[in-house]
Each structure stands twice: as structure tokens, then as C-alpha cells.
C-alpha positions in Angstrom: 0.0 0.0 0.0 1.7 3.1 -0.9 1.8 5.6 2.0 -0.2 8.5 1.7 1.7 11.7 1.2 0.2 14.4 3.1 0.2 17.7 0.5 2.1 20.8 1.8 0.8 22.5 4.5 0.0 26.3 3.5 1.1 29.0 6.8 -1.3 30.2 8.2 -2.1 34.1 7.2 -0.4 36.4 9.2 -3.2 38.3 12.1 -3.9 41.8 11.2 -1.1 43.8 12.8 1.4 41.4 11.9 1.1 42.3 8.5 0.2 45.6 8.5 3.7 45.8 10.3 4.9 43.9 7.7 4.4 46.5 5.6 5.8 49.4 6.7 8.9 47.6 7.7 9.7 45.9 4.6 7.6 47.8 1.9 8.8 51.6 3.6 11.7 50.7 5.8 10.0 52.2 9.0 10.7 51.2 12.1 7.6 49.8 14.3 7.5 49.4 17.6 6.8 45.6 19.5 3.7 45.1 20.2 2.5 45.7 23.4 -0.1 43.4 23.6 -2.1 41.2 20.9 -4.8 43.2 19.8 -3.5 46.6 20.0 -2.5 48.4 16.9 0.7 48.8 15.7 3.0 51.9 16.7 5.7 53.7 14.0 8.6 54.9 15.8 8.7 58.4 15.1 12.3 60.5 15.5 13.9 58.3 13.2 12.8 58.4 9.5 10.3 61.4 10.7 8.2 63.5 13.3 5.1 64.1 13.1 3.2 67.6 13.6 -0.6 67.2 15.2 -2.8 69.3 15.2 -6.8 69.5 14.7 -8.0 68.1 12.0 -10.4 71.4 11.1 -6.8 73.7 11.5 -5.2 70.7 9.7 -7.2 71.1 6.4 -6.5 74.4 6.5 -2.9 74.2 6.7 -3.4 71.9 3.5 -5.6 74.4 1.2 -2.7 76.8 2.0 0.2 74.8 1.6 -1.4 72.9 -2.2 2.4 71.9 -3.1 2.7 69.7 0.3 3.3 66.2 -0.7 4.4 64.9 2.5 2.2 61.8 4.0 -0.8 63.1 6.3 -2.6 61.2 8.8 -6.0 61.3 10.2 -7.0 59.4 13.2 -10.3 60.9 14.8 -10.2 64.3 15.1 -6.7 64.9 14.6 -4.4 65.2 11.9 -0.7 64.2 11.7 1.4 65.8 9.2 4.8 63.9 8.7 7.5 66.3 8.8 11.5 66.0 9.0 13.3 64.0 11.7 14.4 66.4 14.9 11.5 68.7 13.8 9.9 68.3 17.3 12.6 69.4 19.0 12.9 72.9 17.3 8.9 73.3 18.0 9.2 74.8 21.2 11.8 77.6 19.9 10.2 78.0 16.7 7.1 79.3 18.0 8.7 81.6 20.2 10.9 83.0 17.5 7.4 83.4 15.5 5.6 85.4 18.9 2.9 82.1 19.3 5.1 80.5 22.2 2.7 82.7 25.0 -0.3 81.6 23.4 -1.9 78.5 24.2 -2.1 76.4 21.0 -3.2 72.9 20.2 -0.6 72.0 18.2 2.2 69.4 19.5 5.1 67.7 17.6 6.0 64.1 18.3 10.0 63.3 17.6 12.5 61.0 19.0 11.1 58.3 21.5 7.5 59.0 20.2 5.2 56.7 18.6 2.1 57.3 16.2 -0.4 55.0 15.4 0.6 53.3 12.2 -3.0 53.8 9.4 -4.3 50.7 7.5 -1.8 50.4 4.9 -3.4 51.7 1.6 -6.4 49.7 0.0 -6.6 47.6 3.0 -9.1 47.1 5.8 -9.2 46.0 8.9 -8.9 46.3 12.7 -6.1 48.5 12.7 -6.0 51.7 14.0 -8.7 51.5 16.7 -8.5 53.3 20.1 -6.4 52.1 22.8 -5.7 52.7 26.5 -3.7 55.8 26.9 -4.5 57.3 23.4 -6.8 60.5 23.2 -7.7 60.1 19.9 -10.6 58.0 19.0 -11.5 56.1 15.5 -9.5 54.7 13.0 -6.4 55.9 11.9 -6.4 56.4 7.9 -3.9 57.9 5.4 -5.4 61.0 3.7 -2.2 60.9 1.7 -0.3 57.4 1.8 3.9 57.4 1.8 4.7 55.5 -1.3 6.1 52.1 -1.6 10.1 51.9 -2.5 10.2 55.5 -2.1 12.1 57.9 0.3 9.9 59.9 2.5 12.8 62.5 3.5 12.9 64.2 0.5 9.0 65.3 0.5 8.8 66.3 4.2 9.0 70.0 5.1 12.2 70.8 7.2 14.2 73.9 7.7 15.1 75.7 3.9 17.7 73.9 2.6 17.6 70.7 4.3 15.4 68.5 2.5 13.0 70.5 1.5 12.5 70.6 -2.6 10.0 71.6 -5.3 6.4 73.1 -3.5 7.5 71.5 -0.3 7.3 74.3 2.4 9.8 74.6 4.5 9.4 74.1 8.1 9.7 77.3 9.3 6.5 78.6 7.1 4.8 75.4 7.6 4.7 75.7 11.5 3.5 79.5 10.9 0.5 78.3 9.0 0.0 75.7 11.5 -0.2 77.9 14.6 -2.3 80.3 12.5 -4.6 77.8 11.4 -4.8 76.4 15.3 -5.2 79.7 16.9 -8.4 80.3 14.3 -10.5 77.2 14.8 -9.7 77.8 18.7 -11.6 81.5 17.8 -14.1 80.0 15.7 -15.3 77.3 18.3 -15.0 79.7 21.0 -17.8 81.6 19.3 -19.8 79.0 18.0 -19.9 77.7 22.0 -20.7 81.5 22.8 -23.3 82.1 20.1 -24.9 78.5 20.9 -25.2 79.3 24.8 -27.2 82.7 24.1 -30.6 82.8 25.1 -33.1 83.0 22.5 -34.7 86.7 22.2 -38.4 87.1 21.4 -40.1 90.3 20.1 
């Protein structure tokens, strides 16, 4: 009797964030960050490749009608957006704004460099779990790429950094980038503020 060969066994697909991790590693060369526990999404290690300027998402769209020539990966996850921007960005934020007068006023606009971590979207054309909430995260819903890096290509030279490092073509440079941004933030802080005021007046009658 001749022994049955059993046929090859196929592996079993990889879960959700395994791949997705996958991905960026091997199809971007970004670093990702083990996973702190199954289920939880996976991390990009910001600080190394890039930082990553967040801000809300009504002053982020904003910041893109002005800046049309940005080609530099953005990021939505709830209501914030993160704008990929040159590595050691974050830690010329603080001095930035004070060399552009916001540093005194309180904006809500934060950059997130070496050490970080941002929540790494669905890679593109793909669905899934990834990007959902998780403890310790303020942002809520699923993290999505309003404009995806690009496969096999370097990032660096399309994210906005200090004029003459990096930057090329439309690219804004950092310096005029982070001036739209804190614009753009201190408006929708305005705006909201009276929209809240206008909403809480009482109702005249004649």
C-alpha cells in the first residue's frame, strides 16, 4: 500500500497587525515598535525616519488648502491630523514658536520626535482592525492615510524641514509650515469659541 503523502501545509495568514507591520517595515523601511499586547495596533517609531506635527483636524485642512504643493504623508485618526515632517522637527517646536511670537499663546498643536510613537494607518487599500483606540490614546476612530507614503520611495525628501535641508519643489519649508499651522490652530480655537458663545445665548423674542 503506498503511504499517503500528506500535501504541503499552506502557513497560516499572518493576524492583522502582523502584517500591516509587515508592511511598513519591509515595503517603507520604518521602524515599528513591539507590540505591546495582541490586539492593540501597531505603533511607527517616530524620530527616526520622521516627526510628526498634530494638530486638529479642522486647522489641519486648513494648513493643506494653503500649503497645495505639500506632498508629504498626512494622517487622520479621529479628530486629529498628523502631518509627517522632517526628523528632529519636534525638538525645534518649542523655539520655533517663540521666535514666531505664538510661544505665549496657548495652542493645540504638539510635535511628536525621538522616543514618540504614532499609530501606524491601514496600509493603503486595505481594511481592517487596525488603528482602533487604545488605552492611553486621546484620539478616538481609525487611523487612515489622507495621503499614503509611497512604496520603494524615500519619505525624506518630501517632508518640510528647515530651507535647505530637504525640502525641494512646492515642499514648504518648516519654518512657514509651523506659521500656518499655529495660524490655522489659533483660528478654529476663535471659531469654536464663538460658535460655543453664540450657541449658549438665550433666545430673544419680540
Amino acid at each position: 500500500m503506498t503511504p499517503t503523502v500528506p500535501p504541503p501545509r499552506t502557513p497560516p495568514p499572518l493576524p492583522p497587525e502582523d502584517g500591516v507591520a509587515q508592511w511598513y517595515e519591509h515595503e517603507l523601511g520604518w521602524a515599528t515598535a513591539p507590540a505591546a499586547a495582541e490586539g492593540l495596533p501597531v505603533r511607527l517609531l517616530t524620530g527616526l525616519r520622521f516627526d510628526v506635527l498634530e494638530l486638529p483636524e479642522d486647522a489641519g485642512l486648513a494648513v493643506l488648502r494653503r500649503h497645495a504643493g505639500l506632498t508629504a504623508p498626512v494622517a487622520l485618526r479621529g479628530r486629529r491630523m498628523r502631518l509627517l515632517v522632517a526628523a528632529g522637527s519636534a525638538e525645534e517646536l518649542p523655539g520655533l514658536l517663540d521666535w514666531l511670537e505664538w510661544g505665549d499663546v496657548a495652542l493645540d498643536l504638539r510635535a511628536i520626535g525621538a522616543g514618540g510613537r504614532m499609530t501606524a494607518p491601514s496600509p493603503p487599500g486595505r481594511t481592517g482592525r487596525q488603528g482602533g483606540g487604545s488605552p492611553g490614546d486621546g484620539s478616538q476612530g481609525a487611523a487612515v492615510w489622507l495621503r499614503p507614503p509611497e512604496p520603494r520611495h524615500e519619505v525624506e525628501p518630501t517632508l518640510p524641514a528647515f530651507a535647505g535641508l530637504g525640502c525641494r519643489g512646492e515642499t514648504p519649508d518648516l519654518v512657514r509650515l509651523v506659521s500656518t499651522a499655529a495660524t490655522e490652530c489659533h483660528r478654529a480655537q476663535l471659531l469654536r469659541a464663538n460658535s460655543a458663545h453664540a450657541n449658549a445665548q438665550p433666545l430673544a423674542f419680540s
